[in-house]
N, C-alpha and C positions, 0 to 999 in steps of 0.2 A: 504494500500500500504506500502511495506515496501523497504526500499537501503538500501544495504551493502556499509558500510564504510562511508568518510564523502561524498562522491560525491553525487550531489542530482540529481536527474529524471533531463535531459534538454529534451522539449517537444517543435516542432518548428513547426509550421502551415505556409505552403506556400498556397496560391489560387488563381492561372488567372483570375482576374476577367477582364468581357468584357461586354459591355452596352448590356443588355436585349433586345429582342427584340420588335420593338415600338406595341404599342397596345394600341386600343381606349377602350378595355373592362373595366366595374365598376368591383371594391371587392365584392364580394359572399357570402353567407352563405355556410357550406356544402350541397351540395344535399340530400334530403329527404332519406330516407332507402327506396330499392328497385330501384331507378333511376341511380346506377352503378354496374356494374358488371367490376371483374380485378380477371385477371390468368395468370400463367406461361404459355408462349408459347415455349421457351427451355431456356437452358443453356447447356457452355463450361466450358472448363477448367479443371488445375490441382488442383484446391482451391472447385471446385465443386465438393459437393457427390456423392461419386466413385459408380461403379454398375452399372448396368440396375434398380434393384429394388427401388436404394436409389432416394431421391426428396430433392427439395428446401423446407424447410418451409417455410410457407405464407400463411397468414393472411389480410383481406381487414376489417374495423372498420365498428363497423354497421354504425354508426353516420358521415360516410364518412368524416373521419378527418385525417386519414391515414392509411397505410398498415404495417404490418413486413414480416421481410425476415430474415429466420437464414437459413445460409450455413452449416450447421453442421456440421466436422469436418475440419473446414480452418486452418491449422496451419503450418506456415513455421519456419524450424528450422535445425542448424548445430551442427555439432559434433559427439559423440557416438550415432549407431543405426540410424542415418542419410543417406539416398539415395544421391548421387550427386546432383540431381537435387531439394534434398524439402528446400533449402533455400531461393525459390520462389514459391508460390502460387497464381494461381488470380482463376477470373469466370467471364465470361461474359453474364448475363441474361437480358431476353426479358418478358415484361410483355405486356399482352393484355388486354382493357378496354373499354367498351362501356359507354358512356353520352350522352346527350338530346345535342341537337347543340346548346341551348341554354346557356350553358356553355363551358369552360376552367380551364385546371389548370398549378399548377406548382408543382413539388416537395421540398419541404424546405430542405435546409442543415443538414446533419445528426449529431447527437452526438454518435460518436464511443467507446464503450467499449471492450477495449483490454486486455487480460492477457499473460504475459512472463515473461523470466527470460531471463536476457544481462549480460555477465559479462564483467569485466571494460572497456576491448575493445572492445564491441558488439555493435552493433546500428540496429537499424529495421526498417521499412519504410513501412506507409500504405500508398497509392496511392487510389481513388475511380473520380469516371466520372460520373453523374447522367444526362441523357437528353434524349430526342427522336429524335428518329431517322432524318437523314436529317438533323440534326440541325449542323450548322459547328460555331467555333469557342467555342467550349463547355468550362466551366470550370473545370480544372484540382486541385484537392484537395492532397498537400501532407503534410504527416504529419510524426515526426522523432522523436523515442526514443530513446536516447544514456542512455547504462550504464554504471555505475552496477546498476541495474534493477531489483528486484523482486515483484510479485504483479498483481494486478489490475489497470488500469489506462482508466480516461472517457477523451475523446479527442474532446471538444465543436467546433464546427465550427468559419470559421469567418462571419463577418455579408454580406452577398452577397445579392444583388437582386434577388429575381426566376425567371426562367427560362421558361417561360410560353407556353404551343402548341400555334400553332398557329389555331385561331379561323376555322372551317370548313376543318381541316386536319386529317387526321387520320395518327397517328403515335404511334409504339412502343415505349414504356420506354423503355431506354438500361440501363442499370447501369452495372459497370467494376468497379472491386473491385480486389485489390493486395497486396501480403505482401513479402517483401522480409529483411531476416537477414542475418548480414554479421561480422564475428567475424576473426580474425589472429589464434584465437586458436582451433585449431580443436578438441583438447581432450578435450574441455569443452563445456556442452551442451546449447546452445543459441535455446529461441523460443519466437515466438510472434503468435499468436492466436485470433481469433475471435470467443468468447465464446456463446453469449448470439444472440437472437436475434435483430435485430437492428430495430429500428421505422420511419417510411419515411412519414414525413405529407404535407398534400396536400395543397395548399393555390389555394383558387378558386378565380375565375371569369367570372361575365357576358359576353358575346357576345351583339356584335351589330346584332340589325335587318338586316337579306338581305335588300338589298335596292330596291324596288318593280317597275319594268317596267311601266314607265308612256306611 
């Protein structure tokens, strides 16, 4: 990572957090290989790969310990050769996933790897939402790089509870992911991007037994 001048990276993590929801389930191992199946059911957006032909990458870990997801060209930015509009990006994707009932899980907190370049006045703003569907009260992740800016920079989470399905429900993963940059100077070129593919791991959990008609 490299800053021009003496001004250094300021990096600020905001996160609503809001009390999990209650569950008698035990912690898990991950499931066996062959006992999960997880696929793209769609995606939105101006941040999602343009085309009919183009796709989300994604990846599901044999070892059922998590999945990746790379948006491939997500990049919001202003200035020269800039649209009105791309100094926001997001996408909003739906995954689909079968499990035995005899589990649950949760998606753990991401670490984001982001590249731009901000200059002194520039600041960028990744926003992301990780839950399933139905779920209200979700945590909202944002995160802010003020420059002058050049480089690579990894954006750890803060320590949150997961968010776990609810046992015996069937529900889509949503995840909502956004970038917006925002600079005074127009002739100079501001951008922030999501390079790399990112990692989403799972934390499981037992289910209670139905409870059997006496």
């Amino acid at each position: 990572m490299m800053n021009s001048g003496r001004t250094m990276l300021v990096a600020l993590s905001a996160t609503l957090v809001l009390p999990c929801p209650a569950s008698t389930a035990a912690s898990a191992d991950p499931l066996p290989p062959g006992e999960m199946t997880l696929e793209v059911r769609q995606y939105s957006g101006t941040g999602c790969p343009p085309g009919p032909a183009a796709k989300v990458r994604f990846s599901l870990k044999k070892d059922h310990t998590g999945f990746t997801v790379g948006l491939g060209s997500m990049v919001a930015k202003t200035g020269p050769g800039s649209a009105p509009d791309d100094f926001r990006k997001d996408c909003d994707l739906f995954l689909d996933y079968q499990i035995p009932s005899s589990h649950t899980f949760a998606i753990r907190p991401v670490t984001y790897t982001v590249r731009g370049q901000l200059g002194s006045d520039g600041s960028a703003d990744l926003t992301s939402r990780i839950f399933f569907t139905g779920d209200q009260g979700v945590p909202i992740r944002w995160e802010r790089l003020n420059g002058p800016f050049k480089g690579v920079q990894q954006l750890p989470p803060a320590d949150t509870e997961p968010w776990y399905k609810p046992c015996g429900e069937d529900r889509l993963i949503r995840i909502q992911t956004s970038l917006l940059v925002d600079s005074s100077d127009k002739s100079r070129k501001n951008f922030l991007e999501l390079p790399n593919d990112d990692l989403y791991e799972f934390a499981w959990k037992e289910c209670p037994e139905p409870s059997r008609p006496r």
